[in-house]
Short mmCIF file of the C-alpha atoms (twelve columns), coordinates in Angstrom:
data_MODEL
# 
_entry.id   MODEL 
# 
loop_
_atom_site.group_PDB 
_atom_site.id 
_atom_site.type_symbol 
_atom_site.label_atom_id 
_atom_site.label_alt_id 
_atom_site.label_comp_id 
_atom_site.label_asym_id 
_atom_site.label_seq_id 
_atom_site.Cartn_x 
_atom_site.Cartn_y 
_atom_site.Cartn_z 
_atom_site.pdbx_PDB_model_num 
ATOM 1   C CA . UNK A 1   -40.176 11.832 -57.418 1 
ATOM 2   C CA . UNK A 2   -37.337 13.602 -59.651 1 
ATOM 3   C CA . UNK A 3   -33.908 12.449 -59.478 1 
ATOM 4   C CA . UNK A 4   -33.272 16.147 -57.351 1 
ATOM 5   C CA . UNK A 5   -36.367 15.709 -54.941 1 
ATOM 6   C CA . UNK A 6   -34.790 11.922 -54.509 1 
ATOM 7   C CA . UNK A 7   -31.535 13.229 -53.471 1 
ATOM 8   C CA . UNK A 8   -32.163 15.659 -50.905 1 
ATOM 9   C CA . UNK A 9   -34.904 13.061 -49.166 1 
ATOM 10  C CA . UNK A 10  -31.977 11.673 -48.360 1 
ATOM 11  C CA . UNK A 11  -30.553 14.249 -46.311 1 
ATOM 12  C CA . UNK A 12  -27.440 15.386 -49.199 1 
ATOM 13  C CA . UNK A 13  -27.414 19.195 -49.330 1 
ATOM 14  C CA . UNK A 14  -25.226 20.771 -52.080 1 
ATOM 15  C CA . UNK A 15  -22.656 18.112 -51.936 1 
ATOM 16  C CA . UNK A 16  -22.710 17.674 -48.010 1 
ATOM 17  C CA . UNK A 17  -23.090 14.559 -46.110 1 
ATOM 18  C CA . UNK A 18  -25.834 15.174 -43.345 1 
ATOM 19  C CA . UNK A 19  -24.957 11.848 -41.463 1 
ATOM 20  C CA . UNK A 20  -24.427 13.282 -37.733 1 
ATOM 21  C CA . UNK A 21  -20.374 13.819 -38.781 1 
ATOM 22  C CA . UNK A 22  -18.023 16.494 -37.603 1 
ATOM 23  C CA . UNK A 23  -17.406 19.069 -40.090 1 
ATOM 24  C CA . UNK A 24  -13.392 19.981 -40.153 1 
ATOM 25  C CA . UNK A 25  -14.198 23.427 -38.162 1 
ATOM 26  C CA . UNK A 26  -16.848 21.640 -35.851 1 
ATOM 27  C CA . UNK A 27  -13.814 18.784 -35.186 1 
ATOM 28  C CA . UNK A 28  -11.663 21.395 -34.450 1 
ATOM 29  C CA . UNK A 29  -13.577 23.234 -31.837 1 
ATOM 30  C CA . UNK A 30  -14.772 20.097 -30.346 1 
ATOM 31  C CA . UNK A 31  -10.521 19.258 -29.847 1 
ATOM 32  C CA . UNK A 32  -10.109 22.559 -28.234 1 
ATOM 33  C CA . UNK A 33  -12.542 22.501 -26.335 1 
ATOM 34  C CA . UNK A 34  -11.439 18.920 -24.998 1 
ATOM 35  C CA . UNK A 35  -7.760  20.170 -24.281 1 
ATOM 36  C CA . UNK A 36  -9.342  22.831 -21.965 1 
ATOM 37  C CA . UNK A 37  -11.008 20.689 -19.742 1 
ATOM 38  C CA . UNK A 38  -8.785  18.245 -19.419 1 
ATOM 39  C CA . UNK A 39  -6.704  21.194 -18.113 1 
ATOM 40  C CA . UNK A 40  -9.305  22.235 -16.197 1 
ATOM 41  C CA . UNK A 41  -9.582  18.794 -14.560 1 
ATOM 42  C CA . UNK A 42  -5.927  17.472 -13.736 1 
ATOM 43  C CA . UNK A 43  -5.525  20.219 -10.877 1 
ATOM 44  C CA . UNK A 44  -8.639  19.175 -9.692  1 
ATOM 45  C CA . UNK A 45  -7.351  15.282 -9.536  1 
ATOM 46  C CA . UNK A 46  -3.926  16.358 -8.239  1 
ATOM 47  C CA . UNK A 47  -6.064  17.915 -5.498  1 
ATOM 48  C CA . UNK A 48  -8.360  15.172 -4.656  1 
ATOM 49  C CA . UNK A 49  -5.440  12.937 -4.861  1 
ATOM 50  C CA . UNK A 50  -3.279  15.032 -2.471  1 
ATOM 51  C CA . UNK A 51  -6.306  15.465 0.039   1 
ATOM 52  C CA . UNK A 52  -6.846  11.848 0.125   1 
ATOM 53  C CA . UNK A 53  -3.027  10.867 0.722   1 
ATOM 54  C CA . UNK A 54  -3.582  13.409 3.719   1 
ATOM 55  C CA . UNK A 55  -6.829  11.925 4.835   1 
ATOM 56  C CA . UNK A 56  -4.481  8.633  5.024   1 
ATOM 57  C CA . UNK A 57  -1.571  9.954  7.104   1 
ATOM 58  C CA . UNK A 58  -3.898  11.932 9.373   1 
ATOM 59  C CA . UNK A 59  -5.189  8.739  10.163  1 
ATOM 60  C CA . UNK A 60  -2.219  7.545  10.489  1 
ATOM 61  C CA . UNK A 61  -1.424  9.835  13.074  1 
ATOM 62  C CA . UNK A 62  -4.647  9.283  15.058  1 
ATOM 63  C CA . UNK A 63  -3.435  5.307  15.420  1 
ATOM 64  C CA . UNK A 64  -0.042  6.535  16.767  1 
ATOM 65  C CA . UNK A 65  -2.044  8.745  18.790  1 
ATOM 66  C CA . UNK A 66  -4.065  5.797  20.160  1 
ATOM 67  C CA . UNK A 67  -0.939  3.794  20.641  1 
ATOM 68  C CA . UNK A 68  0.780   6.440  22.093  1 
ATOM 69  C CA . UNK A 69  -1.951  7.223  24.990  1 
ATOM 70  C CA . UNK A 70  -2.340  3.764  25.896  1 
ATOM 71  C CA . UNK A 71  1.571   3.566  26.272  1 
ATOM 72  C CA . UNK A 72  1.513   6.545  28.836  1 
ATOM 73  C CA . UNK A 73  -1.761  5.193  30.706  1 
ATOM 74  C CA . UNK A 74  0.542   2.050  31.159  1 
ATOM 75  C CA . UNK A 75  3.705   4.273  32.248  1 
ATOM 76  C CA . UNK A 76  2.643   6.079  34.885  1 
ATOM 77  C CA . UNK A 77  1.887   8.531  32.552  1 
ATOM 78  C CA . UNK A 78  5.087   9.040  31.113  1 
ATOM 79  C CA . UNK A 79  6.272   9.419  27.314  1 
ATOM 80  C CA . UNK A 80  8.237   7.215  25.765  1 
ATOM 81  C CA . UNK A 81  12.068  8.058  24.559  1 
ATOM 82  C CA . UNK A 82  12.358  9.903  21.773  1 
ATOM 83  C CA . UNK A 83  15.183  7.501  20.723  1 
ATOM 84  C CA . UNK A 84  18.828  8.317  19.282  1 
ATOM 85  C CA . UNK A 85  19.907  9.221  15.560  1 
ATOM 86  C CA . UNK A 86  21.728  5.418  15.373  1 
ATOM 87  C CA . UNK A 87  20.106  2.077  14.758  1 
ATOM 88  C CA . UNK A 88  16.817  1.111  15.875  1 
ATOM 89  C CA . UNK A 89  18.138  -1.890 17.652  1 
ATOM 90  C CA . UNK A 90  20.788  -0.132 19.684  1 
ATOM 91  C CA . UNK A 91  20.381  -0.778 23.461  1 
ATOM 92  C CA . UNK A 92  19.961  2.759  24.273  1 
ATOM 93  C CA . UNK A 93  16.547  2.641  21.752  1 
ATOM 94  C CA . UNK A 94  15.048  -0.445 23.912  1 
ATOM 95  C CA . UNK A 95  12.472  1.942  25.125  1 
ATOM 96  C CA . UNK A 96  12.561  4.550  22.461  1 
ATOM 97  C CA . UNK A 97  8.939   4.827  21.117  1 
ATOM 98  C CA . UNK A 98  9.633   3.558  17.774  1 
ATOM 99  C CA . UNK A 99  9.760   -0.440 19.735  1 
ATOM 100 C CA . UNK A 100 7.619   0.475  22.656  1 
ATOM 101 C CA . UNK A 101 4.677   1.591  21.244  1 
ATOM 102 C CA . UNK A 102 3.777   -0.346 18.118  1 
ATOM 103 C CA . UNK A 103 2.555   -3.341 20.174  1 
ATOM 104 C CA . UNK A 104 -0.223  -1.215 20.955  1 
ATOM 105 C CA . UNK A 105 -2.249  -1.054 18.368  1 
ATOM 106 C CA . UNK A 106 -0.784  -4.434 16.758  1 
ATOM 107 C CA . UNK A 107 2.179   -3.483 14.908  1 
ATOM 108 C CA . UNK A 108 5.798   -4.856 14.848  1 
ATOM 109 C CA . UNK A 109 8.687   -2.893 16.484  1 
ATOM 110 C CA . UNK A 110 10.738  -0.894 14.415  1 
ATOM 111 C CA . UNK A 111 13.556  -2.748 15.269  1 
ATOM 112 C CA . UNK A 112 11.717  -6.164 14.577  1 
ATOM 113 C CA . UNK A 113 10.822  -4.699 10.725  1 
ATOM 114 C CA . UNK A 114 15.121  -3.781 10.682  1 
ATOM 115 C CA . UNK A 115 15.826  -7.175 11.531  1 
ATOM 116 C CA . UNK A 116 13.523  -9.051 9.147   1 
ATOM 117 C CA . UNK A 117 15.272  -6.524 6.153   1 
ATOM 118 C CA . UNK A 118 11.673  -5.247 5.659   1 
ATOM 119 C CA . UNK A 119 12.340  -1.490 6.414   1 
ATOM 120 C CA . UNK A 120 9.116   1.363  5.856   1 
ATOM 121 C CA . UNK A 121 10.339  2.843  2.684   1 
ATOM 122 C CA . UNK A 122 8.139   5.418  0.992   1 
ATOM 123 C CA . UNK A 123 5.480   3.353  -1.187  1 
ATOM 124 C CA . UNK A 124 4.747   1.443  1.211   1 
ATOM 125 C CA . UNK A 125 0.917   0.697  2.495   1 
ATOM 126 C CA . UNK A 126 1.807   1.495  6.254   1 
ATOM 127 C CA . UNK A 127 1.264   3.308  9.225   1 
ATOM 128 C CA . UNK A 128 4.925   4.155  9.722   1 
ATOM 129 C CA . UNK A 129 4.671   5.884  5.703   1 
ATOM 130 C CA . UNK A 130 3.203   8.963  4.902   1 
ATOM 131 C CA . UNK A 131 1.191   8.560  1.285   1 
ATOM 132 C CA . UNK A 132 2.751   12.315 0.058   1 
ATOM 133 C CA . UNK A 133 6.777   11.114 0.859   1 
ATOM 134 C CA . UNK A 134 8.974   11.981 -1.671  1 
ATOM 135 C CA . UNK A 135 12.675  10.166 -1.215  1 
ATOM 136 C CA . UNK A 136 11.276  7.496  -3.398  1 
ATOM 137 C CA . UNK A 137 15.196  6.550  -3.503  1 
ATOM 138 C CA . UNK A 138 15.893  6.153  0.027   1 
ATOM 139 C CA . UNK A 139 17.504  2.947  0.866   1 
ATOM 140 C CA . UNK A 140 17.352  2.308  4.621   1 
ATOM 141 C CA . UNK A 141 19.716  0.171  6.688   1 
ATOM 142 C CA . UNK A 142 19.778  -0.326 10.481  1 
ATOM 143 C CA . UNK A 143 22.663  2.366  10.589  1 
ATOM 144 C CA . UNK A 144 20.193  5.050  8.665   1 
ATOM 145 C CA . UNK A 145 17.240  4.493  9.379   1 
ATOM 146 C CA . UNK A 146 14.042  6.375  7.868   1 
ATOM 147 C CA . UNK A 147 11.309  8.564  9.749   1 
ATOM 148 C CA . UNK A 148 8.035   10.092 8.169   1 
ATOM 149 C CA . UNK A 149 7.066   10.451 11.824  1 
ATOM 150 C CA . UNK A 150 8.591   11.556 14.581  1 
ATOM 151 C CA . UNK A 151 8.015   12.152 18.332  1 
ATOM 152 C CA . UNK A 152 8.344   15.678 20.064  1 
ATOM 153 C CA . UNK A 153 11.682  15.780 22.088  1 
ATOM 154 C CA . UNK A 154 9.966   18.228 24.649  1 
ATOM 155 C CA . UNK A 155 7.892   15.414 26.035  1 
ATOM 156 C CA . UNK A 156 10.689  13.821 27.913  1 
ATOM 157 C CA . UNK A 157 13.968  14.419 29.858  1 
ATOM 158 C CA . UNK A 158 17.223  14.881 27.687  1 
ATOM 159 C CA . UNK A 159 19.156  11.279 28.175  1 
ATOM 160 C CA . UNK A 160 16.370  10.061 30.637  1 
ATOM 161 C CA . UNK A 161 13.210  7.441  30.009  1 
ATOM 162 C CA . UNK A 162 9.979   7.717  32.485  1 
ATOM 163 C CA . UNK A 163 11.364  11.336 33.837  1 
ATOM 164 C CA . UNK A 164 10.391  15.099 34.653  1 
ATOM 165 C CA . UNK A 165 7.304   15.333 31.748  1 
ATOM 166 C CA . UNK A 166 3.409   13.600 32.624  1 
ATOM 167 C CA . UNK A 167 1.328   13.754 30.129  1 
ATOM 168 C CA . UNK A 168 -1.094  14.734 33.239  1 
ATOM 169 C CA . UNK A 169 1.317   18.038 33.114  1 
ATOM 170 C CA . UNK A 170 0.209   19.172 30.102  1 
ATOM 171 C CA . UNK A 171 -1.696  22.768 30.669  1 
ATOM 172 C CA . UNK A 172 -3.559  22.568 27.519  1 
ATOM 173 C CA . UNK A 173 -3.770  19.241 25.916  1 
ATOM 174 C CA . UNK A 174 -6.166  19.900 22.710  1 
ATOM 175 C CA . UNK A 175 -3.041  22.482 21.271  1 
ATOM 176 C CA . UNK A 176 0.064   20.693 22.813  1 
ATOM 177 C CA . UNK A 177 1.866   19.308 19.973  1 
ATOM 178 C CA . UNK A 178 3.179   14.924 21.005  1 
ATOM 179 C CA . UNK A 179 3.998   13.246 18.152  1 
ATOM 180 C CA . UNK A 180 4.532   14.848 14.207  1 
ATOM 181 C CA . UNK A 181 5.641   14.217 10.708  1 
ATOM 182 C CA . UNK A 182 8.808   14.271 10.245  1 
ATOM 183 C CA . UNK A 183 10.848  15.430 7.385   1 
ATOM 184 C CA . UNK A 184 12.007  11.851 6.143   1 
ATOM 185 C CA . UNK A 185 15.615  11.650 7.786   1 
ATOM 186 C CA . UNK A 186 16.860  9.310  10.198  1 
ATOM 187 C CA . UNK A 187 15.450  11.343 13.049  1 
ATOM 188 C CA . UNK A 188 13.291  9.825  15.253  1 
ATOM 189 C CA . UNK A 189 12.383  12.910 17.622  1 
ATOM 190 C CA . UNK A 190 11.536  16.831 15.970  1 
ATOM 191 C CA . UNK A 191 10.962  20.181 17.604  1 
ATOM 192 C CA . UNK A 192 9.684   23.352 16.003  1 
ATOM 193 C CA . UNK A 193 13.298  24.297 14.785  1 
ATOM 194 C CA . UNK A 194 13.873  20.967 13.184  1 
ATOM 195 C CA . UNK A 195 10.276  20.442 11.828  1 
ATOM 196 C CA . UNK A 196 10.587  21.501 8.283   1 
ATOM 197 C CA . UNK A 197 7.586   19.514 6.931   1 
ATOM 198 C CA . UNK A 198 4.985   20.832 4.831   1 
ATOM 199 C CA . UNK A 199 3.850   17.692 3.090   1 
ATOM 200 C CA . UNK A 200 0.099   19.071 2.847   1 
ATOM 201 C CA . UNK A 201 -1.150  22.186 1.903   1 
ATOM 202 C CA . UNK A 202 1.361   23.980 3.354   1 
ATOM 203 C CA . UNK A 203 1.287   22.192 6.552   1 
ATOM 204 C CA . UNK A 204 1.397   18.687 7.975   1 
ATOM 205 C CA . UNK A 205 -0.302  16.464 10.944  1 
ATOM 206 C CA . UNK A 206 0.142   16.542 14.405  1 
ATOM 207 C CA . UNK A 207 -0.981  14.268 17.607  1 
ATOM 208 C CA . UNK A 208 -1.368  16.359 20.463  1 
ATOM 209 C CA . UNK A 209 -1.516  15.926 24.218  1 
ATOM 210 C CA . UNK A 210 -5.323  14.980 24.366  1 
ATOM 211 C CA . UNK A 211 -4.793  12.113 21.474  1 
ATOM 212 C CA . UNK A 212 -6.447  14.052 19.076  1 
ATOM 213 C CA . UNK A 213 -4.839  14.095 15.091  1 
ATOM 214 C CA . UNK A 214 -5.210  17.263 13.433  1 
ATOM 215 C CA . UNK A 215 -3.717  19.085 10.292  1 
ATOM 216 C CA . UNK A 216 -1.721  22.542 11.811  1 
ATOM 217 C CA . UNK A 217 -0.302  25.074 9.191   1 
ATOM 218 C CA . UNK A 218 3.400   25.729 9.070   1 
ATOM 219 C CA . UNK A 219 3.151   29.664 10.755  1 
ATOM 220 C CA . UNK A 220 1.183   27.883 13.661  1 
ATOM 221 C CA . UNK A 221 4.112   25.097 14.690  1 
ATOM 222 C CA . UNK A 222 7.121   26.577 13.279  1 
ATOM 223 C CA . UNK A 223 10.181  28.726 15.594  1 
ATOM 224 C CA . UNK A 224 13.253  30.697 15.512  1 
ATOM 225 C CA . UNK A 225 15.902  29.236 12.854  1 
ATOM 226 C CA . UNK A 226 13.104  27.382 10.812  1 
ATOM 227 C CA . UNK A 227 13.917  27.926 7.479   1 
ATOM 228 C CA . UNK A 228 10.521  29.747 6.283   1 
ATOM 229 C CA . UNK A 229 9.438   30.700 9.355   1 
ATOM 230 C CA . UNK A 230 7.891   34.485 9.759   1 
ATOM 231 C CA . UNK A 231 5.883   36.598 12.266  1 
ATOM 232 C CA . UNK A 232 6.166   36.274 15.624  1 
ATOM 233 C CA . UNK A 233 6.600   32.379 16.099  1 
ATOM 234 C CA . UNK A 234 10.059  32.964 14.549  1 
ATOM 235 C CA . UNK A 235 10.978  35.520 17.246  1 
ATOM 236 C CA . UNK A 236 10.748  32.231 19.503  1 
ATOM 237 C CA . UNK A 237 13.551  30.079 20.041  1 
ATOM 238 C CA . UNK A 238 12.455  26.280 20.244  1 
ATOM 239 C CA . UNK A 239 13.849  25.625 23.501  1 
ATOM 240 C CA . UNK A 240 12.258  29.030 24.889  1 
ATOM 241 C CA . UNK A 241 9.123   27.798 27.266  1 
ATOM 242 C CA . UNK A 242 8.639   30.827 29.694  1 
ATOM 243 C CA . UNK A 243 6.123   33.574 28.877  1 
ATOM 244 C CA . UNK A 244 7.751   36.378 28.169  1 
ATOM 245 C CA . UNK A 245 8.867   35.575 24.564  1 
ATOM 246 C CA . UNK A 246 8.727   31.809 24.453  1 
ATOM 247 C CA . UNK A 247 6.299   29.068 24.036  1 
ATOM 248 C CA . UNK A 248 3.714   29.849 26.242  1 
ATOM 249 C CA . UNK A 249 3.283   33.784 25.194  1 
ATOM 250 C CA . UNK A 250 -0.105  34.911 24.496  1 
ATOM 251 C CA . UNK A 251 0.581   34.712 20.986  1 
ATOM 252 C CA . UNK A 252 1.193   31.068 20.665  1 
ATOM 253 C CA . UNK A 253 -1.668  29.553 20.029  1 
ATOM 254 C CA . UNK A 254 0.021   25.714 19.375  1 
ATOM 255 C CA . UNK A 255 2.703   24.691 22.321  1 
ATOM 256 C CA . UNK A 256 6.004   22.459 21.861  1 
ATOM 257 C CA . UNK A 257 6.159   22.385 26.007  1 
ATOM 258 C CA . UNK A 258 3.929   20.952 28.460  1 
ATOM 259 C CA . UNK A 259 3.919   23.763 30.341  1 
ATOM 260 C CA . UNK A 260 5.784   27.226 30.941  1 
ATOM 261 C CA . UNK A 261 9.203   27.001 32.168  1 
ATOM 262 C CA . UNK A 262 9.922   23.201 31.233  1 
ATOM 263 C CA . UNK A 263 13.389  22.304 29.801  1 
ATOM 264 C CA . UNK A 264 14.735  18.862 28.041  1 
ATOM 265 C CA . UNK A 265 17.646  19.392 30.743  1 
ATOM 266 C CA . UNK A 266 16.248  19.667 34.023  1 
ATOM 267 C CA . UNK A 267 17.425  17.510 37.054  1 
# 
């Protein structure tokens, strides 16, 4: 074998290595090609990664649902109070739902969690925390305390505990909105004025009168004054329940009230 015949047996081609390399150009394209899927990719991740922090706080939601139903099957089928904007351990919040209802489904009272300086704070592994919260820098303290979930101040009397509203009242339970997210503030009730969450795809989850947890979009539980709000659910005022242009028109397809006509302040 000549010296030539020798050297391209062994895979050398004017002057180039044929060892399964990269040329320069080849390296190049490969690099570009890299950069685009990884772009291609990271909304995808974002995506699964927001889908499966809602997964979490819907259920969530479905064990304050559980909690919450028991509580009214004990109560004559009353709510609980929606609580007060002060500390958790204020004597007015004895029976707010926040210390009523966790014992439920096994968990401490909010008041309980105060007390012990172990406050939910976003972070947190816990059914009182919402996976997609934000105020990473909240600080809570019994005088400011912090929601992520709130109970619907139409399911009870203004002022009053075990009056007016029965959950046995409710005209259709499967789209009457109980219990929501709330929009991480030291408010433990929510209506559809106040209820500026849209923590998840442009919505958030709800408990409603039947127990069941499901995810609503913001047009479908928003009212009058909501900041975002169009169409015809901002034409209605939060407190409006009648039929004409309230709550219970034929338009509404998700209800704040029980049923049409109720008010926070009857007697």
């Amino acid at each position: 074998m000549t010296e030539r015949a020798d050297f391209e047996a062994r895979g050398w081609r004017s002057g180039v290595c044929r060892t399964g390399g990269f040329t320069l150009p080849q390296l190049l394209v490969v690099i570009s090609l890299g950069a685009i899927l990884v772009g291609t990719m990271l909304p995808a991740l974002n995506t699964a990664q927001d889908t499966m922090k809602a997964a979490v706080c819907l259920g969530n939601m479905h064990q304050w649902g559980l909690a919450i139903s028991l509580y009214t099957a004990d109560h004559g089928d009353y709510y609980p109070y929606v609580g007060d904007a002060a500390s958790p351990c204020d004597t007015a919040d004895t029976w707010a739902w926040y210390n009523v209802v966790p014992p439920y489904i096994n968990q401490t009272k909010l008041c309980d969690l105060y007390t012990a300086n172990t406050p939910p704070t976003p972070g947190m592994k816990s059914i009182w925390i919402c996976p997609s919260a934000t105020n990473v820098t909240v600080n809570p303290a019994s005088s400011t305390p912090y929601f992520c979930y709130a109970l619907s101040v139409c399911t009870h009397e203004s002022s009053f505990v075990r009056n007016i509203f029965k959950r046995s009242q409710i005209v259709k339970p499967a789209t009457t909105i109980i219990f929501c997210e709330e929009p991480e503030d030291n408010f433990s009730d929510t209506s559809g004025r106040y209820d500026t969450v849209q923590r998840h795809f442009g919505g958030s989850n709800f408990v409603m009168g039947d127990g069941h947890a499901e995810w609503l979009a913001f047009q479908n539980f928003c009212r009058q004054g909501n900041p975002g709000c169009t169409g015809f659910n901002n034409a209605v005022a939060w407190n409006n329940s009648g039929t004409a242009i309230g709550d219970w028109n034929y338009q509404i397809i998700y209800h704040w009230w029980f049923f049409p006509g109720a008010s926070t302040s009857q007697n």
